[in-house]
C-alpha positions in Angstrom: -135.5 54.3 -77.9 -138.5 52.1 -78.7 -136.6 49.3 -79.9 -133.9 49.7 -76.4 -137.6 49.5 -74.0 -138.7 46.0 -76.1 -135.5 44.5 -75.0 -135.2 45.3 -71.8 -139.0 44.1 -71.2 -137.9 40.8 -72.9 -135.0 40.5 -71.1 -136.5 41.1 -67.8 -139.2 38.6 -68.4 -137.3 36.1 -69.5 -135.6 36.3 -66.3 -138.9 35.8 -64.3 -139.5 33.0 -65.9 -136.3 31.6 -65.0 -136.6 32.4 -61.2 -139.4 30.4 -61.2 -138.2 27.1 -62.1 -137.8 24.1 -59.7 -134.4 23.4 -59.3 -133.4 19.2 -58.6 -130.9 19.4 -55.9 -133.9 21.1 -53.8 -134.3 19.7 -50.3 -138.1 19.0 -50.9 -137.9 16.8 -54.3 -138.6 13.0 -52.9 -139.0 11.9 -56.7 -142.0 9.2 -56.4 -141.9 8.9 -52.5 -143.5 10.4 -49.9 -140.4 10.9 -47.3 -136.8 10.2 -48.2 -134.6 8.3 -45.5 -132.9 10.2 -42.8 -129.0 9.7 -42.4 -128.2 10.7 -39.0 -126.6 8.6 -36.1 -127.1 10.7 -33.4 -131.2 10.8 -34.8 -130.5 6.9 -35.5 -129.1 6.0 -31.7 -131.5 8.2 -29.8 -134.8 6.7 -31.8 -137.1 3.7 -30.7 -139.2 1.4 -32.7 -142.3 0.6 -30.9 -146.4 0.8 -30.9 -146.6 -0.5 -34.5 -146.6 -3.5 -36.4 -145.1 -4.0 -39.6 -147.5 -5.7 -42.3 -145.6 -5.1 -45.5 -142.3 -4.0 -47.1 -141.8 -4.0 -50.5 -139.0 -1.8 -52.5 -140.2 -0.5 -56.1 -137.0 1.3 -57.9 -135.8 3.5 -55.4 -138.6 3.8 -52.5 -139.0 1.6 -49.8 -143.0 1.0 -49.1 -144.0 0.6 -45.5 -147.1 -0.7 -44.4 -147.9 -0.6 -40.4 -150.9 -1.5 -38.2 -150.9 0.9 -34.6 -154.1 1.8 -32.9 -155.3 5.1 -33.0 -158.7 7.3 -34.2 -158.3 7.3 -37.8 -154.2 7.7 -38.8 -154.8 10.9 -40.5 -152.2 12.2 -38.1 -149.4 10.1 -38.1 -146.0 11.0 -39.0 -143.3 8.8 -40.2 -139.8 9.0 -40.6 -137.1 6.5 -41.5 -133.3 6.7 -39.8 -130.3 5.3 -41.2 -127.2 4.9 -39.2 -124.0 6.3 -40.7 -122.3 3.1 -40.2 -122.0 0.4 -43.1 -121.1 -3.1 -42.6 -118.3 -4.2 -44.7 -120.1 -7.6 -46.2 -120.7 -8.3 -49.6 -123.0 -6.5 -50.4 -122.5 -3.7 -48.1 -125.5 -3.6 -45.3 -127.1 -0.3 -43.7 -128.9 -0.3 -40.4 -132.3 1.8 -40.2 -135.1 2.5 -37.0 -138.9 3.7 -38.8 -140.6 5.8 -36.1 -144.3 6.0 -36.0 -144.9 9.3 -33.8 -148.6 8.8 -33.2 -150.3 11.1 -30.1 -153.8 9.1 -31.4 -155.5 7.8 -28.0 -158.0 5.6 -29.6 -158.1 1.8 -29.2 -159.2 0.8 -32.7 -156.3 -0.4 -35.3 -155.8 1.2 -38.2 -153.1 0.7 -41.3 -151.5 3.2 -43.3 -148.4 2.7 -45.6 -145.9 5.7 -46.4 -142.7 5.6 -48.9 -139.4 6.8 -48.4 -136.7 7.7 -51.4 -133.8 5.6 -50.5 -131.3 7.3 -52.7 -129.3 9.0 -49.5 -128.2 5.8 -48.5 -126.9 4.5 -51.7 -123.4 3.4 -51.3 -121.0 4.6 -54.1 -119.4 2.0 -55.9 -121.6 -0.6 -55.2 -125.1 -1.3 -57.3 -127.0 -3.4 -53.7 -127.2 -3.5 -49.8 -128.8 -5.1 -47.6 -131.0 -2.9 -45.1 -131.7 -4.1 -41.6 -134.6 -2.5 -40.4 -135.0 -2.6 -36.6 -137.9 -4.5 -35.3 -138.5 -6.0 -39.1 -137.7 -9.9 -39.4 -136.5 -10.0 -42.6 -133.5 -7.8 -44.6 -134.4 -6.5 -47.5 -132.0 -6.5 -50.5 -131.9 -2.8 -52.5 -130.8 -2.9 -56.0 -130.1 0.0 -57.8 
């Protein structure tokens, strides 16, 4: 009876520790970003891009680094988000339209930066390895290799 009571305790721990691990597919996991990009053309048609400035892109593996200038207090509490539309445009390579949206309820006049990443692995396009992405508002495509 000893020996049944020392398995059972092992087996039930063993299966504590198991509930507790992250799993990869979760909705939270961003890898190295902060955000990950939005794909959602009703979200994409009904958003505007304004009250910012863009002062840097850059893409480093599979995030897409956004640096903005807007007025405000202090930027602390600024949210982001980036919005792809579901369409793609059959070019070589492939290209994806996007809106970033600054939602910033700040009502000071002095200008502040403040750059946020966002994991561009949703709008990958299967098959191919690079797109171009056409970001509204921003004068130059970027070209995403993955």
């Amino acid at each position: 009876m000893q020996h049944f009571k020392k398995i059972v305790f092992i087996l039930l721990t063993a299966f504590c520790f198991m509930n507790t691990q992250c799993d990869e597919d979760d909705d939270y996991y961003f890898g190295n970003c902060d955000d990950v990009v939005i794909v959602d053309e009703g979200l994409y048609n009904s958003l505007s891009s304004e009250n910012f400035t863009f002062i840097d892109t850059e893409i480093i593996d599979d995030c897409l680094s956004i640096t903005i200038g807007a007025s405000g207090c202090d930027g602390n509490s600024w949210s982001f988000s980036l919005v792809a539309s579901e369409a793609i445009a059959e070019s070589f390579p492939e290209q994806r339209y996007l809106k970033f949206q600054l939602d910033n309820k700040e009502e000071c006049l002095a200008v502040f930066e403040r750059t946020v990443t966002f994991d561009l692995t949703p709008i990958q396009i299967e098959g191919s390895q690079e797109i171009i992405l056409n970001i509204e508002e921003l004068e130059s495509s970027l070209n995403y290799k993955y």
